[in-house]
Structure formats: structure tokens, C-alpha cells
C-alpha positions as CSV (number, residue, x, y, z in Angstrom):
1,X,117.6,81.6,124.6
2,X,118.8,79.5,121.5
3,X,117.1,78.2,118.3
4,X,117.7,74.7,119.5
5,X,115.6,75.2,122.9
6,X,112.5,75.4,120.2
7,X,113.5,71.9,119.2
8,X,110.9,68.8,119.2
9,X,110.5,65.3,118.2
10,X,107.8,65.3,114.9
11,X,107.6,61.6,113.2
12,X,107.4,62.0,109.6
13,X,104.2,60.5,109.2
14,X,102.0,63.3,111.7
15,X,103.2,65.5,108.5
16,X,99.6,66.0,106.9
17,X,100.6,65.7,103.1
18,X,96.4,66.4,103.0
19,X,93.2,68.4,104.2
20,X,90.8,66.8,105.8
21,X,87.5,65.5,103.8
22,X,85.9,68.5,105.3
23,X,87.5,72.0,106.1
24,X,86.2,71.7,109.4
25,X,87.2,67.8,109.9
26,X,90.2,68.6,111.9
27,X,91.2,68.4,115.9
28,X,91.5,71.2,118.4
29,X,94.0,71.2,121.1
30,X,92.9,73.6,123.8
31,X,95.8,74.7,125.7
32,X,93.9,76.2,128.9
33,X,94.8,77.0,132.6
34,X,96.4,74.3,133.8
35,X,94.8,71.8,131.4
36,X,94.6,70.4,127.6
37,X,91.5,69.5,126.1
38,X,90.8,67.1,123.4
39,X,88.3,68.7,121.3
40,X,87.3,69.0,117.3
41,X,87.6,72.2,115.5
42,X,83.6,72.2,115.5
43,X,83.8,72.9,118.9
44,X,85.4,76.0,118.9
45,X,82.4,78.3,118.7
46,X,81.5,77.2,121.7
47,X,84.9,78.2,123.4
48,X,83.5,81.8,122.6
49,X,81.7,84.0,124.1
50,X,79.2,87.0,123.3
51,X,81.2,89.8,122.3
52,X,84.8,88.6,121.1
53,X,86.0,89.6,117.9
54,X,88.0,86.9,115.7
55,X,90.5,88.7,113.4
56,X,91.7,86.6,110.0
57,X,93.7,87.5,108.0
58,X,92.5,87.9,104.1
59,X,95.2,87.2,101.8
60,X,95.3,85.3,98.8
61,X,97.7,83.0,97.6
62,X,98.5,83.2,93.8
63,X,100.2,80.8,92.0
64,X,103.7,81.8,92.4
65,X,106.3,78.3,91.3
66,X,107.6,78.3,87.7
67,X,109.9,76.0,86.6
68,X,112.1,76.6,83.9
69,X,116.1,76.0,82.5
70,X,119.3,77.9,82.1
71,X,120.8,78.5,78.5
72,X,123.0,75.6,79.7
73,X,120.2,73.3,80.4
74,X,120.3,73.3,84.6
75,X,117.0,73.4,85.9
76,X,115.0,76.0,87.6
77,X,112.7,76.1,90.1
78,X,111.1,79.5,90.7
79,X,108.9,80.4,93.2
80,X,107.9,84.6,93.0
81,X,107.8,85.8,96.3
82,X,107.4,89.9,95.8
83,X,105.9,90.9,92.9
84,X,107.9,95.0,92.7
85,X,106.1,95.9,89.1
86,X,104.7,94.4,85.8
87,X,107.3,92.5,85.1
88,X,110.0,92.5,87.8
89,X,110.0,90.3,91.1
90,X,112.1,89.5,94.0
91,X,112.1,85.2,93.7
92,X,113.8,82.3,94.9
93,X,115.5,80.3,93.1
94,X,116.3,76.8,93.4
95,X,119.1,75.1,91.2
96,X,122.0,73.1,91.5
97,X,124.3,76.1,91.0
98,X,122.5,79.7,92.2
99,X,121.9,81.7,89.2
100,X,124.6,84.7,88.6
101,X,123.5,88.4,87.1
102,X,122.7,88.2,83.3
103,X,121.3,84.8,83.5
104,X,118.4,83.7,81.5
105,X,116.1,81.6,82.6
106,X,113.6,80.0,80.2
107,X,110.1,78.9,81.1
108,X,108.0,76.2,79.7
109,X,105.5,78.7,78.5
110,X,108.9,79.8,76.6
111,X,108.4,83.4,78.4
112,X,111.9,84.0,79.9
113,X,113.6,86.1,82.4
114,X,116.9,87.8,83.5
115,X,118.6,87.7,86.7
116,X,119.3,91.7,87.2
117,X,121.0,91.1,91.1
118,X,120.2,89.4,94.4
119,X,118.8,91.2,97.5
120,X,120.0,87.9,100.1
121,X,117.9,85.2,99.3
122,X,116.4,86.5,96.9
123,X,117.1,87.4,92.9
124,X,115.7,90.0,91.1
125,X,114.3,88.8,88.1
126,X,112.5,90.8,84.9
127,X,110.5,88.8,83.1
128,X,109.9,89.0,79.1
129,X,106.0,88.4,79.2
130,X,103.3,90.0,77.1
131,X,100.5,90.1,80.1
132,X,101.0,91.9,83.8
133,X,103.5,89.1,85.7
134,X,100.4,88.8,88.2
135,X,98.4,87.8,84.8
136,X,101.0,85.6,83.6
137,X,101.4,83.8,86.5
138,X,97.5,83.0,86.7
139,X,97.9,81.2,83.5
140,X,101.5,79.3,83.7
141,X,101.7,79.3,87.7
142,X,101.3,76.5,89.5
143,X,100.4,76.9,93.7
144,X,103.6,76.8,95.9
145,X,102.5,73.9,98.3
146,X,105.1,73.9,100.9
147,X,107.8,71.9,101.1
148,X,107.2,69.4,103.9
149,X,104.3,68.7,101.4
150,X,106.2,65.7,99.6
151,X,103.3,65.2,96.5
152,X,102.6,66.9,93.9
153,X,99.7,69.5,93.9
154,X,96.3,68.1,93.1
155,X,93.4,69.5,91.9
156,X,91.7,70.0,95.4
157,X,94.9,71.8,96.8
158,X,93.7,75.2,94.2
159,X,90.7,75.4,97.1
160,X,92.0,73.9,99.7
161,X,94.8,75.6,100.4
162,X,92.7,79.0,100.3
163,X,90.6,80.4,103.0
164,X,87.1,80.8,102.4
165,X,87.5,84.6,102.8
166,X,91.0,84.8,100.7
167,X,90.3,88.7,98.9
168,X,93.7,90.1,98.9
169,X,95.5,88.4,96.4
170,X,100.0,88.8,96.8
171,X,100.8,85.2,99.3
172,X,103.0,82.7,98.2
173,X,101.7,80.4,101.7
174,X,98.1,80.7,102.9
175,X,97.6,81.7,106.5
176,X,96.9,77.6,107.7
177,X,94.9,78.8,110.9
178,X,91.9,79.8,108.6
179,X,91.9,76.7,106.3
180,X,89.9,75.2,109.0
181,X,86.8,77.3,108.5
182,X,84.0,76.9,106.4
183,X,81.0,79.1,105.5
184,X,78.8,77.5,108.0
185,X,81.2,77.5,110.9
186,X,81.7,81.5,110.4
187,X,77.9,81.7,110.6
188,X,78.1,79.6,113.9
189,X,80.6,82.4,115.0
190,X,78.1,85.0,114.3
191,X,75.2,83.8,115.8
192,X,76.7,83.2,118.9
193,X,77.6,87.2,119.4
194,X,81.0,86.8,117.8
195,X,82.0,89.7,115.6
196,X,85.0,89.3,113.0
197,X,87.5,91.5,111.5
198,X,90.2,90.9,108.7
199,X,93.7,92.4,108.2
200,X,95.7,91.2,105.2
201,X,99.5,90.2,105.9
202,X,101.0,88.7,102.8
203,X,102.8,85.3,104.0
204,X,106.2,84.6,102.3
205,X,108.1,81.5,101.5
206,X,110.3,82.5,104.8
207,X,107.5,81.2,107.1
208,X,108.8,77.7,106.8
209,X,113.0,78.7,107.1
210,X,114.2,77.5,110.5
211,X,116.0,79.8,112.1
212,X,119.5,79.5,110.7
213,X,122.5,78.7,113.8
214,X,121.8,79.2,117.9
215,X,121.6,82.7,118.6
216,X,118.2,84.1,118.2
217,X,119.8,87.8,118.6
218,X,121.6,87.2,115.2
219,X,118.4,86.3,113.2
220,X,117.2,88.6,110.7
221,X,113.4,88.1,110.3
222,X,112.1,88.4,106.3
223,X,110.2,91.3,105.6
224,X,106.1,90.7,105.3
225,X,103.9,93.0,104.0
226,X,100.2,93.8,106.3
227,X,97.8,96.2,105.9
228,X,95.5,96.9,109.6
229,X,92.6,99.4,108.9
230,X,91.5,102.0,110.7
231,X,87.8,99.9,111.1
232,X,90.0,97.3,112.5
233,X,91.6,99.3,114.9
234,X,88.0,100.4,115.8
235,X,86.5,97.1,116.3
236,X,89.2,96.4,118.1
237,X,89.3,99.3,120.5
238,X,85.2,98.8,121.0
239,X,85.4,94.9,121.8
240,X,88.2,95.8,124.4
241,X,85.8,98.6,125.8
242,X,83.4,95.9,126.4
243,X,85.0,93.6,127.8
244,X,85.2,91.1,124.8
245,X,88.2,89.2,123.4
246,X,90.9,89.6,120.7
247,X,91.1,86.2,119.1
248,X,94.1,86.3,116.5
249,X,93.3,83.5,113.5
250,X,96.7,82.5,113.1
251,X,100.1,84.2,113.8
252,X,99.7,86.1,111.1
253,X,97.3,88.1,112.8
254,X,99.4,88.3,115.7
255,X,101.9,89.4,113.3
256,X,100.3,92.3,111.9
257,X,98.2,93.4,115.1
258,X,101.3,93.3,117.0
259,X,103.4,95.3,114.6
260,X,100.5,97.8,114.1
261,X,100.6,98.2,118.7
262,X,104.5,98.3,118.6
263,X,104.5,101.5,120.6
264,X,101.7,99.9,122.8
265,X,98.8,101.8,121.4
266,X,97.0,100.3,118.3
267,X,97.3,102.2,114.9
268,X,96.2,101.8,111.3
269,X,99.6,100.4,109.7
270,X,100.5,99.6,105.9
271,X,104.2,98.9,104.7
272,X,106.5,95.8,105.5
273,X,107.2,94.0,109.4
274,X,110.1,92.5,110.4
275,X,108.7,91.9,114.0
276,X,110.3,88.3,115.6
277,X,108.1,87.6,118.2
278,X,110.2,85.9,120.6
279,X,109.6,84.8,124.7
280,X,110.1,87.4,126.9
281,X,108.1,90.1,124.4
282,X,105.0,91.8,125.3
283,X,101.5,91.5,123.6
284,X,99.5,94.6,123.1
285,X,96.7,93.1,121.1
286,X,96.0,89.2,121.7
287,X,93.8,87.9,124.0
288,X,93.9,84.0,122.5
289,X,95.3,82.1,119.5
290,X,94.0,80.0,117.3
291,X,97.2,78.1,115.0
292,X,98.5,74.7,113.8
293,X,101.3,73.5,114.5
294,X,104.5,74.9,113.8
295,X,108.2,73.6,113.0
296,X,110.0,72.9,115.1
297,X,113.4,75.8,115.6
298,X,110.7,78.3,113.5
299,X,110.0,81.8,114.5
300,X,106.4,80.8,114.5
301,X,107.1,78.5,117.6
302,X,108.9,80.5,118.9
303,X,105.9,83.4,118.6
304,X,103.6,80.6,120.0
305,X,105.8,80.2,122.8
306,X,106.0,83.8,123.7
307,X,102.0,83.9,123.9
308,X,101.7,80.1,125.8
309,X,104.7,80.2,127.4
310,X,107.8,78.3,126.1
311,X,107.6,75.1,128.5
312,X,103.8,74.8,128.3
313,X,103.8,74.9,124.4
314,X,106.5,72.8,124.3
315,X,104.6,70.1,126.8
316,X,101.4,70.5,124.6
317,X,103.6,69.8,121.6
318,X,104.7,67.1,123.1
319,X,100.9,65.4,124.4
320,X,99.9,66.2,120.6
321,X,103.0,64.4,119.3
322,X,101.7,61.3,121.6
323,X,97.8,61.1,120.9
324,X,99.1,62.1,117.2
325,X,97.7,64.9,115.8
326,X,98.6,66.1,112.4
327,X,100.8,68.6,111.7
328,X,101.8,71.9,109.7
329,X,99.7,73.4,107.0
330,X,97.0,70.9,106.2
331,X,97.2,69.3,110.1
332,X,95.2,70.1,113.1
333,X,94.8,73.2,115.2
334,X,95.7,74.5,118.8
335,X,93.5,77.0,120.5
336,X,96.2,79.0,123.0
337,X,94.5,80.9,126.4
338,X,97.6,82.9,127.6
């Protein structure tokens, strides 16, 4: 298996550089047995059944880009991945020469910071502010729309790219699975015997690397942090009993859920994952998948092809590329049956 088997064609314009007028305004690709359907994403309550249990993941994405300058006038872009204390963070840094230990980077707040060393991609910087760094970047932050997102951010993006049940705050990406419900489609959920649980796995800025060279075995995945309760675990252990399903909102969820089963049995878990989900693997957890669509050479393809099945995703991909469906973050969504 190599990075470039995960490969697709994706013209530049299925790229959704929006949301939809409407959270719940997108398509669903249903990728069943044998079959794709052509649905809406208001259909999808009724791809459910009494007694399933959707899991979502609850994080929060702060606003985590600064930019800022070197002493010799280079600029700085900033994005704050892991926040360690008050006023030290593990970022990444984007400049036309990579900032060495002792530099100081100036902000236009005029807060600076020091590079104190460099954990791989990542610098440790400790930043001179007068608030908590979590405070400071609520008031000089600005949201770190991804990068295939070629616009500036806009004042809509500061809801939009938030789930309506967002609690946990420490992303730097939201989990794009649950941008495509609202308040009333939830409800819709619920009222049709649908119980829901939420898990919180911190997304970082390595969601949208590509994996780097062929060899899949070589890859290092970036760490994550996820919390899975022990009232998760029960709900989950209770809809199994009765026969209901495991829906995972995104491969976030699959993430965590997966990580928290690595032995095969189901646990409360809270620390970082590594886990790179890969075909071949085995899922504990997941019954179905609700996701966008993914990069192509990403490890999130690559997890969706573990759960579809690498030539069936890759087929799907394909259909959606031809009846153009949007794609990534702000795009449309795919509903997986194993």
C-alpha cells in the first residue's frame, strides 16, 4: 500500500471556498450495498432507525493564526496548535526562512514571543502577554480557515465554521462532519428514536498534511488529544446490547472511539492518539460514517477507505467528482454503510 494509491482527480473549483446558505443546505452521498444514492443532508434522519446512537465530537475551535515580524522585518504567520501553559505553545510557523531558537517574533497587538526550540514541526514559543494566551488569543486571534480556503475569513466563517454543539474549546480545525447540522435537524434525530453522544478530540492543523513520500509504514501520524467518557462508553455498550447502531459524526469520532477500543474492548480514554487508520485495520466501534470529503493522499482517506473499502471509496469519489459535489470543509457530505 502506497500514499499515491489514495490519489484522485479534484478540479479546483469543487473546492467549497463557502458554507451553504443553510447549515443543512448541502448533499449526501450514500455509499450503500452495492449502490450510491443521491440524496440531501435533510434526508439523513431518515437513513436512521429507532435506537442508533450518533456520536459528535464537541470541540471548539479558538482563534489560533497571528501574524507578526522578525526583529529583521520577515514576516510571520502563526498558527497555535497546543496551547502547554499560560503563556507557552507548540505552533507553526510559516516564514520565508524557519525561525531559529532566540527569535523574537513581534505581533500586531505588539505582544511578542520567543522561539525556545522545535519539537518537528512545531516551535515552542513563550509569549510576553499580560492575559492567559487562551485570553489573548480571543482578542488578537483570528480563525485558522484552512488552507485550500483561498479568501480571507469573513464574518460568517466565526459561526460557520463551528458546530452548533462546539463546548470544548482547544481546535485549531473544526470537525467538518458536524458543520452540517443545525438545531432543528438534531431535534429531527431525536424524535425519531435516535439517541446522541459527544466525545471531544481536539483536531490539529496536521488533518490537512498529505502524507509525505510512498510508504505508508514510514508515516508518523501527529498527536491529537480526545477525551471518551465513561457515559459514552455506556451509551455505547447499551445501544450495541440492543441492537442499535454506532454512527461516528466525522473521523474524528472514529478517531477517538477507535483509539479508546484499541485492545478491542471499549474504555473511558483521555491523553493524546496517534492512531493511523489505514485499510486492512479493524473497527471495534463504528457501525456507519457520516464525513466530507477528504484530500486526496490524506490519512483521512485513507481511514475512509479502511471503513468503505479502498476501491469503493475511491469509485464514489470518483461519481461525486462527476455529478460535482463540493468538497473539503465547507463541501458536501458522504454517509458510509460498511
Amino acid at each position: 500500500m502506497q500514499a499515491s494509491d489514495f490519489d484522485y482527480h479534484l478540479p479546483q473549483a469543487l473546492i467549497a471556498q463557502h458554507p451553504p446558505a443553510e447549515r443543512t443546505g448541502g448533499r449526501l452521498l450514500v455509499v450503500g450495498d452495492g449502490q450510491l444514492d443521491h440524496l440531501q443532508i435533510v434526508d439523513f434522519p431518515s437513513a436512521l432507525r429507532q435506537g442508533d446512537l450518533l456520536v459528535m465530537n464537541n470541540t471548539r475551535v479558538y482563534p489560533a493564526r497571528l501574524i507578526g515580524a522578525k526583529t529583521t522585518g520577515g514576516k510571520v504567520e502563526v498558527l497555535v496548535e497546543n496551547i502547554i501553559d499560560e503563556t507557552t505553545a507548540l505552533c507553526l510557523c510559516k516564514a520565508s526562512k524557519s525561525p531559529k531558537e532566540g527569535t523574537e517574533i513581534i505581533f500586531e497587538s505588539g505582544h511578542k514571543a520567543v522561539v525556545k526550540g522545535r519539537s518537528d514541526d512545531l516551535f515552542k514559543l513563550q509569549f510576553n502577554v499580560d492575559t492567559s494566551l487562551l485570553e489573548y488569543l480571543q482578542q488578537h486571534g483570528s480563525l485558522p480557515l484552512p488552507p485550500y480556503i483561498e479568501r480571507p475569513v469573513e464574518r460568517d466563517d466565526a459561526q460557520r465554521y463551528q458546530t452548533v454543539f462546539a463546548s470544548q474549546t482547544g481546535a485549531v480545525a473544526a470537525p467538518t462532519a458536524g458543520l452540517h447540522f443545525d438545531d432543528e435537524l438534531l431535534a429531527q434525530c431525536s424524535e425519531a428514536g435516535v439517541e446522541q453522544a459527544f466525545i471531544t478530540l481536539h483536531v490539529g492543523a496536521g488533518t490537512f498534511q498529505p502524507v509525505r513520500g510512498d510508504d505508508l509504514a514510514s508515516h508518523v501520524m501527529h498527536a491529537e488529544w480526545l477525551s471518551v467518557e465513561q457515559s459514552v462508553v455506556k451509551k455505547i455498550q447499551q445501544t450495541k446490547q440492543q441492537g442499535g447502531r454506532v454512527i461516528a459524526i466525522g473521523t474524528t469520532v472514529v478517531r477517538a472511539l477507535e483509539t479508546a477500543a484499541a485492545d478491542g474492548t471499549l474504555k473511558p480514554y483521555a491523553g493524546d492518539t496517534r492512531l493511523f487508520i489505514k485499510p486492512g485495520d479493524r473497527f471495534n466501534v463504528v457501525d456507519a460514517l457520516l464525513t466530507n470529503f477528504h484530500l486526496p493522499r490524506s490519512t483521512l482517506l485513507m481511514l475512509v477507505c479502511a471503513f468503505g473499502g479502498t476501491e469503493r471509496m475511491l469509485d464514489a469519489y470518483r461519481q461525486a467528482v462527476e455529478r460535482q459535489y463540493r468538497f473539503f470543509s465547507y463541501g458536501d457530505a458522504m454517509l458510509i454503510w460498511p
